[in-house]
C-alpha positions as CSV (number, residue, x, y, z in Angstrom):
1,X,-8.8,5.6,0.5
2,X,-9.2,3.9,3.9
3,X,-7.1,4.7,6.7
4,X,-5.5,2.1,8.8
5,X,-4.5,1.7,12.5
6,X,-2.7,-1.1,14.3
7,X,-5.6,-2.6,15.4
8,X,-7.3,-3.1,12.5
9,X,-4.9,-3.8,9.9
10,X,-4.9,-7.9,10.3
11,X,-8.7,-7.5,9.8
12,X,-8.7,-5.4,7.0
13,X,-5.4,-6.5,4.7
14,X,-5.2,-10.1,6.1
15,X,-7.9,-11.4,6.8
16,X,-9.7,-10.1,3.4
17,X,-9.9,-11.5,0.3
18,X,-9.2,-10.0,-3.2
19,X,-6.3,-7.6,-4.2
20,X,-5.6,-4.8,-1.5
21,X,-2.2,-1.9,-2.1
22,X,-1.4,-0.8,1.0
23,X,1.2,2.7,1.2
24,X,3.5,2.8,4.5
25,X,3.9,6.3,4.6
26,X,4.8,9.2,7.2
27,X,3.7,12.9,7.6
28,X,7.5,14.1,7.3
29,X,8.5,12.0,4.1
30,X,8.5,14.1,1.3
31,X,8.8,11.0,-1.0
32,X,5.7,10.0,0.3
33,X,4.0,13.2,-0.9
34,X,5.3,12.7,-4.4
35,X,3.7,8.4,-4.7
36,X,0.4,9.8,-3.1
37,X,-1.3,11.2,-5.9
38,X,-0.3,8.5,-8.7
39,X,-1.7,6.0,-5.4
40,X,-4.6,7.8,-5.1
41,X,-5.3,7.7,-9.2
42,X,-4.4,3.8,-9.0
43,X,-7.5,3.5,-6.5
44,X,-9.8,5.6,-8.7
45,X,-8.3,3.4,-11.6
46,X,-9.2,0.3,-10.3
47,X,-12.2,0.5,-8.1
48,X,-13.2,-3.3,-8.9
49,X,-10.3,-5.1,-8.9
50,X,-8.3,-3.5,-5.9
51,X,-8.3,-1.8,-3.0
52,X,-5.7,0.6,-1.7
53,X,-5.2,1.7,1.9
54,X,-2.8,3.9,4.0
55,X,-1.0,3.3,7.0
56,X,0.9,6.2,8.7
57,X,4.1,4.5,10.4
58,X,4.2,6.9,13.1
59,X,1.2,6.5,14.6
60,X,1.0,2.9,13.9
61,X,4.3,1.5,13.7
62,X,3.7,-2.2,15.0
63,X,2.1,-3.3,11.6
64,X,5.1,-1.4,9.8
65,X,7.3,-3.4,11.8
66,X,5.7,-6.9,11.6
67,X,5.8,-6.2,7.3
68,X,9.6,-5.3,7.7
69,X,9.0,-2.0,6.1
70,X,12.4,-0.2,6.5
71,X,12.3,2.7,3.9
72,X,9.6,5.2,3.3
73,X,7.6,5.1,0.7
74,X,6.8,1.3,0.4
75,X,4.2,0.0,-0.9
76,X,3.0,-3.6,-0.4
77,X,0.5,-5.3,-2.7
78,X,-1.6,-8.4,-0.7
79,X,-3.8,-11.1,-2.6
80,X,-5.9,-13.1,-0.2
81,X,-3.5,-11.5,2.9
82,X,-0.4,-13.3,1.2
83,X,2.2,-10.0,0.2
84,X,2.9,-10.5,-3.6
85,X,4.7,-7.5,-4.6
86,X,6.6,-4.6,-2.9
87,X,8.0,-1.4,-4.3
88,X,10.0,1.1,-2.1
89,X,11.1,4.4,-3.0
90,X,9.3,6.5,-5.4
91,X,8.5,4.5,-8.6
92,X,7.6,6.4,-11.9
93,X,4.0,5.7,-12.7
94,X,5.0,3.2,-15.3
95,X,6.7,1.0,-13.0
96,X,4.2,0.9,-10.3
97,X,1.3,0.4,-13.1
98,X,3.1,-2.4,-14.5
99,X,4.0,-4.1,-11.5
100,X,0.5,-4.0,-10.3
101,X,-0.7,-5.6,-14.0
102,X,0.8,-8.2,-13.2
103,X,-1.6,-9.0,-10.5
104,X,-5.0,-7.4,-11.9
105,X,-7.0,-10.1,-13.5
């Protein structure tokens, strides 16, 4: 899963095409630690129809900020750089599988 900064986030989420999960996240969130894994299986899930990325808030919290992302864990799904979902909190697997269906073609 590819790690993103500040400076290359527009490049990398907006400015791609396709399907891309990107998971705002922090070192101290402990709700973070708990999506991680079942984020981590959605990319090896769906290697050709999505990519997932990370973004740690701390370090880069000017992307976080542009997003509104005000709760940790969120995760935003982009199409073509346009946000089409979001889902805060820690979601069961089912909810966060069947929200991405939704979008997987």
């Amino acid at each position: 899963m590819k790690v993103l900064t500040d400076a290359d986030f527009d490049a990398v989420v907006l400015q791609t095409g396709g399907l891309m999960l990107v998971d705002f996240w922090a070192p101290w969130c402990v709700p973070c630690e708990k999506v991680s894994p079942l984020v981590e299986a959605i990319a090896r899930d769906h290697t050709d129809t999505l990519r997932v990325v990370s973004l740690d808030v701390d370090a880069h919290p000017v992307a976080a900020a542009r997003h509104a992302v005000l709760s940790l864990p969120t995760l935003i799904l982009f199409r073509d750089g346009v946000e089409v979902e979001r889902i805060t909190g820690t979601p069961s697997e089912r909810r966060l599988r069947t929200a991405l269906a939704r979008h997987l073609l």
